[in-house]
C-alpha positions in Angstrom: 103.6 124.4 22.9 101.6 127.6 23.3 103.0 130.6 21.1 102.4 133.9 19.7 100.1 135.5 17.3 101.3 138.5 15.5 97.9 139.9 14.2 96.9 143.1 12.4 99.7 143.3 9.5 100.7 143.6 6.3 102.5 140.3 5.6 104.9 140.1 2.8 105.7 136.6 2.8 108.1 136.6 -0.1 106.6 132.8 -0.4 105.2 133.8 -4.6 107.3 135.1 -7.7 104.5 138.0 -8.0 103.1 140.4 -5.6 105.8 139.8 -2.5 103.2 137.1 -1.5 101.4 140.1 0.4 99.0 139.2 2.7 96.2 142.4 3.2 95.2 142.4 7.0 97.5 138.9 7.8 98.7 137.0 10.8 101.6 135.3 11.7 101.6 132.7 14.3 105.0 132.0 15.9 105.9 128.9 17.9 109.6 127.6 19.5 111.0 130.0 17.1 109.8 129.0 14.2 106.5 129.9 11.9 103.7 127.7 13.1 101.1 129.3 10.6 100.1 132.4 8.5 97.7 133.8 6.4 94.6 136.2 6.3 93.2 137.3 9.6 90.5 136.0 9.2 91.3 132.3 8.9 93.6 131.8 11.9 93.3 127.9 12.9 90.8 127.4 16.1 93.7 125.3 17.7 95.7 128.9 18.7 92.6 130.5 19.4 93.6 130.9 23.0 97.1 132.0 22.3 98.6 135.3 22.9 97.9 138.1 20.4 99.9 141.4 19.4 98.3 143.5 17.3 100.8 145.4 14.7 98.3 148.1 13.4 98.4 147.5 10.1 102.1 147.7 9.8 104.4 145.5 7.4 106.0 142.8 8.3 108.6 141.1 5.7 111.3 138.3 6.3 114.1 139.1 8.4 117.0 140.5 5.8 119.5 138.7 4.8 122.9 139.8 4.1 124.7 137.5 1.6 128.3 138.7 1.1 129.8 141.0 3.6 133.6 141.4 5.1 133.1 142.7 7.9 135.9 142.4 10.1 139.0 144.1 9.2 141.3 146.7 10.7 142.3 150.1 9.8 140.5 152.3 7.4 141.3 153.0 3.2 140.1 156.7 2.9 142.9 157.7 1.0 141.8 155.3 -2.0 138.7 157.1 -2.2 140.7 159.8 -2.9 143.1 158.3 -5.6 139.8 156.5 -7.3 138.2 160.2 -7.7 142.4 161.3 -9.1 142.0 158.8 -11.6 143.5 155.3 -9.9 141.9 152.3 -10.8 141.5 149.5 -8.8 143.9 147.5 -10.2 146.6 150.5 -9.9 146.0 150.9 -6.1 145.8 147.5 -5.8 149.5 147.1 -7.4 150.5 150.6 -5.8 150.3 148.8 -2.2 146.8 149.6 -1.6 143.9 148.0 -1.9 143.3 144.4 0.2 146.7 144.8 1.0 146.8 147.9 2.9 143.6 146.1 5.1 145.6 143.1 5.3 148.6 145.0 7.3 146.1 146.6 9.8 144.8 143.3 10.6 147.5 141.5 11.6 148.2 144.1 14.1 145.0 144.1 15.8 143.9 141.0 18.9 140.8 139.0 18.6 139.0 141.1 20.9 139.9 144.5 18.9 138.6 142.9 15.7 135.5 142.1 17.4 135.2 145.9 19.0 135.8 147.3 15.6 133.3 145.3 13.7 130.3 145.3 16.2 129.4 148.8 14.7 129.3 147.6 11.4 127.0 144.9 12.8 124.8 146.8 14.9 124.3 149.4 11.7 123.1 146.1 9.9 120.8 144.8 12.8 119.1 148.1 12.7 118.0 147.9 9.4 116.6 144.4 10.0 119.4 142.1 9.3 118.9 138.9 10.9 121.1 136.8 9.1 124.2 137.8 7.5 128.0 136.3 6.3 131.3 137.5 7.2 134.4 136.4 5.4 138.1 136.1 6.3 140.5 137.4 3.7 142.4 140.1 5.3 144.7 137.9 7.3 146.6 135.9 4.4 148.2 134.0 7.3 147.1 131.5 8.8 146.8 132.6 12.6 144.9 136.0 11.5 142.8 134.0 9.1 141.8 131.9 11.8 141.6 134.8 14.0 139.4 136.5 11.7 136.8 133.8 11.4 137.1 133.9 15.4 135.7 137.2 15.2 133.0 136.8 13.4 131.7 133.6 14.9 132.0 135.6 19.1 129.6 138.4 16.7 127.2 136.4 16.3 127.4 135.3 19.9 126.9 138.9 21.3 124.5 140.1 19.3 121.2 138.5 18.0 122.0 137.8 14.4 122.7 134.6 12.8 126.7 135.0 11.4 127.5 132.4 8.5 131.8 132.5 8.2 133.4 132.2 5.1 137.1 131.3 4.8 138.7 133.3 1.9 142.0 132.7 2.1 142.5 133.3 -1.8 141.6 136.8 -1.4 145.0 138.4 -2.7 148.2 137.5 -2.6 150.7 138.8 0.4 153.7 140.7 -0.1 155.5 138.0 0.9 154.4 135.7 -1.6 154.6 138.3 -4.8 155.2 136.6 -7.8 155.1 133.2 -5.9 151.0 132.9 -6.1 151.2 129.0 -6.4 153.7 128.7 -3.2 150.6 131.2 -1.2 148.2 128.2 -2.3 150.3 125.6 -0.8 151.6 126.6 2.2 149.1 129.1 3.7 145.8 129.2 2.3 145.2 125.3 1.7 147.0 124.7 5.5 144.7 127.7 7.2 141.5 126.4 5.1 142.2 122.9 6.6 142.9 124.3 10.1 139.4 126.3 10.0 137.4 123.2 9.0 139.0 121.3 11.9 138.4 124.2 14.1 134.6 124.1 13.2 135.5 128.1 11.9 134.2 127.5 8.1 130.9 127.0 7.1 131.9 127.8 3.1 134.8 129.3 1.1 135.2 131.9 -1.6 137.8 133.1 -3.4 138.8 136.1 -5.7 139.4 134.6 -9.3 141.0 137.8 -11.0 144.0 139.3 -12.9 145.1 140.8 -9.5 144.1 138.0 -7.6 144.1 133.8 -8.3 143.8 132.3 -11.8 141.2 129.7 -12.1 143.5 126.6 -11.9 144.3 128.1 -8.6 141.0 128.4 -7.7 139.9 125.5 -8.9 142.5 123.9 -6.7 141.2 125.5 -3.8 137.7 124.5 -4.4 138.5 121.1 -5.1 140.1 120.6 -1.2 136.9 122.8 -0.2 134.6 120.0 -1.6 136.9 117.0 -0.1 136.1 118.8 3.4 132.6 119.0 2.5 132.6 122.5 2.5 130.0 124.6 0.4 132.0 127.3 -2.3 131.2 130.4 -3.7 133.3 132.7 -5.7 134.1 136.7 -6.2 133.8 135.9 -10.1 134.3 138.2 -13.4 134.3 141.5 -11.4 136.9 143.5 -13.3 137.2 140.7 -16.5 136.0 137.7 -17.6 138.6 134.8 -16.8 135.6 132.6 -16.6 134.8 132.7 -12.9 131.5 132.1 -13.4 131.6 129.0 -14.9 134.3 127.8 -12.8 132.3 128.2 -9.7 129.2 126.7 -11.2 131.4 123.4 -11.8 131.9 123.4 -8.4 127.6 123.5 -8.1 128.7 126.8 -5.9 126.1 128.3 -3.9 126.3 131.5 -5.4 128.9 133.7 -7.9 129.5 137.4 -6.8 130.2 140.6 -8.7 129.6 139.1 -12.1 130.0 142.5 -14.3 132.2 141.1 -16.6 129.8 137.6 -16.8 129.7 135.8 -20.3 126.2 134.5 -21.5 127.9 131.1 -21.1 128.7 131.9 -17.6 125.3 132.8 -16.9 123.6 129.4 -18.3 126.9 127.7 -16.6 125.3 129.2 -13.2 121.5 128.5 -14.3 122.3 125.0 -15.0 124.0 124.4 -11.3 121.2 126.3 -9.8 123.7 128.7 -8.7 122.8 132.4 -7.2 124.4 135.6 -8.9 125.0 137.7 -6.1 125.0 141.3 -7.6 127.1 144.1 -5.1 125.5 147.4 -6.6 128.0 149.2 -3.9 131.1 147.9 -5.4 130.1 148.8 -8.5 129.2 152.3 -7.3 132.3 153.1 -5.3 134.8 151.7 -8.1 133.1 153.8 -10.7 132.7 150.6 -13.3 131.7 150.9 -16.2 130.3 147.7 -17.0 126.8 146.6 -14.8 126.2 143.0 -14.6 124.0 141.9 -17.0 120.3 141.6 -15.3 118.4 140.4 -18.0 120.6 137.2 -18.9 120.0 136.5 -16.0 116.3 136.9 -15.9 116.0 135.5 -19.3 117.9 132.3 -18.1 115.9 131.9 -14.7 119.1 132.7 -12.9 118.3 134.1 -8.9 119.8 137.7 -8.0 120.6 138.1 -4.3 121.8 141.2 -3.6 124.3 142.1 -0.5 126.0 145.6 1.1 129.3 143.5 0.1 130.8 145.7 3.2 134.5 146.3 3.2 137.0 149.2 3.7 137.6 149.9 0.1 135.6 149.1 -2.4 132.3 149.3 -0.7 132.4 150.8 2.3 128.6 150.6 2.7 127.0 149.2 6.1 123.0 150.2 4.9 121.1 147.5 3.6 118.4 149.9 2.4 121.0 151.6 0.7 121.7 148.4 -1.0 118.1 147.7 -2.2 117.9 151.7 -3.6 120.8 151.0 -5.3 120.0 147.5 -7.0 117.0 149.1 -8.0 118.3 152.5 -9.8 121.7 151.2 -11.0 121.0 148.2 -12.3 117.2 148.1 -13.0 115.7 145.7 -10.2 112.4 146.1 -9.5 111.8 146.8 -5.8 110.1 143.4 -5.4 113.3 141.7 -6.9 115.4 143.5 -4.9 113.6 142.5 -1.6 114.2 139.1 -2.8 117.4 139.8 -3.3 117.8 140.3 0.2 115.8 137.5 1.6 114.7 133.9 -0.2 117.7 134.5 -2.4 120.1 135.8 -0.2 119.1 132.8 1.9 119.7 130.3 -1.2 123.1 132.2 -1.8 124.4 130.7 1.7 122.2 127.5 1.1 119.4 127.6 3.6 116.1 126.9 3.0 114.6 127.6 6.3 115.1 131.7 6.4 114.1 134.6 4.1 110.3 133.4 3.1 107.8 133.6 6.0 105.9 130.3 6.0 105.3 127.4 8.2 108.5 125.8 9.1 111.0 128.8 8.5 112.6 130.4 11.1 110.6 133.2 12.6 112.8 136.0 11.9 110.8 138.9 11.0 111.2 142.7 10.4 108.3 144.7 11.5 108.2 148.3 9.4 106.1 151.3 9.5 105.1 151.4 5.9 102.1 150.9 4.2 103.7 148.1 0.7 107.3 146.8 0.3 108.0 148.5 -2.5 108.7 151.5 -0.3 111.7 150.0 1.1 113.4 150.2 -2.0 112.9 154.2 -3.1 114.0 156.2 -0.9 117.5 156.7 1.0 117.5 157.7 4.8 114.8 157.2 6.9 115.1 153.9 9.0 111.5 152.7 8.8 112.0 149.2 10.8 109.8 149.2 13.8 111.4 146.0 14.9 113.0 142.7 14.4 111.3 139.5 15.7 113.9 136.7 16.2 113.5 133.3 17.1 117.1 132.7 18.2 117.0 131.5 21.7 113.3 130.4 21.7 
């Protein structure tokens, strides 16, 4: 099968803990969508010799980014909790005030499968032109079971109309309904373990999460949860020890969950829970920004235990209300002290092992040649600054 050569780059192959793998004056050979070879120039195989060959001019080509943790359908907007938050209000006060997931949970029961779709291909398409090529979307604004299922709808007819690979997750333990206040356990029992089943069924779910917090599920309910996730065969990962530790961490890691989220609030027992399941900490440096917390997760735990940091826009109405992956990657970098080269891995081999693929975020023989193409000189740049949209373009192999 005759391919492609992609010739004349700067190849950051993100295939090495040191150095981004960078390749000086590289080529990438690209074949039935995948990555048929790369490496220096200079020592392209004879056997694609007669192939075609685009020459990049020196630009820099990385792995396609990946964006780990995202909800990105929704209706209705929160402004007016950006306003409280700067009054005063903490989360947990606009949460109990009315606000909060609940507020986003009203607005999208109102709105049709085809209006949640309209709504959230702007979202997308801001995502795509920063190089997204993978990303997740989660349910969790329905609390229903028909808007839940309508949700993951959504998301699965984005990834149909544009080309970007969407990964569902069903969170139907994101908060509790008005309907079910001060009945949490009854929530559990007959919607969200009902509406899980009726996703997996529907072919809807490729994981869960849940939201294990003081305003949210307790671990036992969680646990529960998870437990009827892994009976379906369904991979779990968790919004853990955001706002408190109740032990999320270690909860998810018993679960071997592909990744824990937030984790401000982590315990050094958490964190070797999560090294010792080989799960990813998923840090969400725009959650962090927008609520104002005062706690950062802590980074070197977690380099110090050989934990992997994905990072992720963690897009959402209220509490980040970001939909700029380069944003992101500034913002890893100066509030929580990733290096730039971390934080690039945070958005591709580990973002990739956060939603358990192996075959995306690294460019090497095999993966799937998904590609970002960038008119800058190292990858390091793609972390310090804020604005400018250097991507030249993004190679997918979906459809090849």
């Amino acid at each position: 099968m005759t391919g492609q050569i992609l010739a004349g780059a700067r190849v950051a192959t993100l295939d090495s803990v040191q150095s981004y793998g960078l390749i000086d004056r590289g080529a990438v050979v690209v074949s039935g969508g995948r990555v048929d070879w790369v490496g220096p120039e200079c020592e392209l195989p004879g056997r694609v010799s007669g192939w075609p060959r685009r020459n990049l001019g020196g630009r820099l080509v990385t792995p396609g980014l990946i964006d780990c943790h995202t909800h990105l359908v929704y209706g209705g907007s929160r402004a007016r909790e950006f306003e409280m938050r700067l009054t005063g209000a903490s989360y947990e006060e606009i949460s109990r005030s009315g606000g909060g997931i609940m507020s986003t949970v009203q607005a999208t029961r109102g709105l049709s499968l085809e209006d949640l779709v309209a709504s959230a291909l702007p979202r997308l398409d801001a995502l795509i032109a920063e190089g997204v090529t993978t990303l997740e979307i989660k349910s969790g604004y329905g609390m229903d079971l028909d808007t839940e299922l309508r949700m993951l709808k959504a998301a699965r007819q984005l990834g149909e109309r544009r080309p970007v690979r969407v990964v569902t997750s069903f969170l139907g333990a994101h908060a509790i309904p008005d309907e079910f206040r001060d009945r949490s356990d009854a929530y559990i029992d007959t919607i969200c373990l009902p509406a899980l089943e009726a996703a997996h069924e529907a072919g809807l779910a490729d994981a869960v999460d849940g939201f294990c917090e003081g305003i949210a599920f307790s671990p036992s309910q969680i646990d529960r949860v998870f437990a009827r996730a892994r009976q379906l065969g369904l991979p779990v990962k968790l919004h853990a020890d955001q706002l408190s530790d109740l032990g999320g961490a270690a909860l998810a890691s018993r679960h071997a969950a592909l990744s824990a989220d937030h984790l401000e609030y982590v315990s050094e027992s958490g964190v070797k829970a999560m090294a010792k399941a080989g799960t990813v900490a998923v840090l969400l440096p725009g959650a962090y920004y927008t609520l104002r917390e005062p706690v950062a997760p802590p980074v070197s735990a977690f380099r110090d235990h050989g934990v992997p940091m994905a990072v992720a826009t963690d897009a959402n109405p209220g509490s980040s209300p970001i939909h700029s992956i380069l944003t992101i990657l500034n913002m890893a970098c100066t509030l929580f002290r990733l290096t730039p080269e971390e934080a690039l891995a945070g958005v591709t081999c580990h973002a990739a092992a956060a939603l358990g693929f192996r075959d995306r975020g690294r460019i090497r023989a095999g993966c799937l040649a998904d590609l970002a193409v960038w008119d800058l000189d190292h990858p390091r740049e793609l972390a310090c600054r804020i604005g400018p949209n250097p991507l030249v373009e993004r190679i997918s192999g979906i459809g090849s």
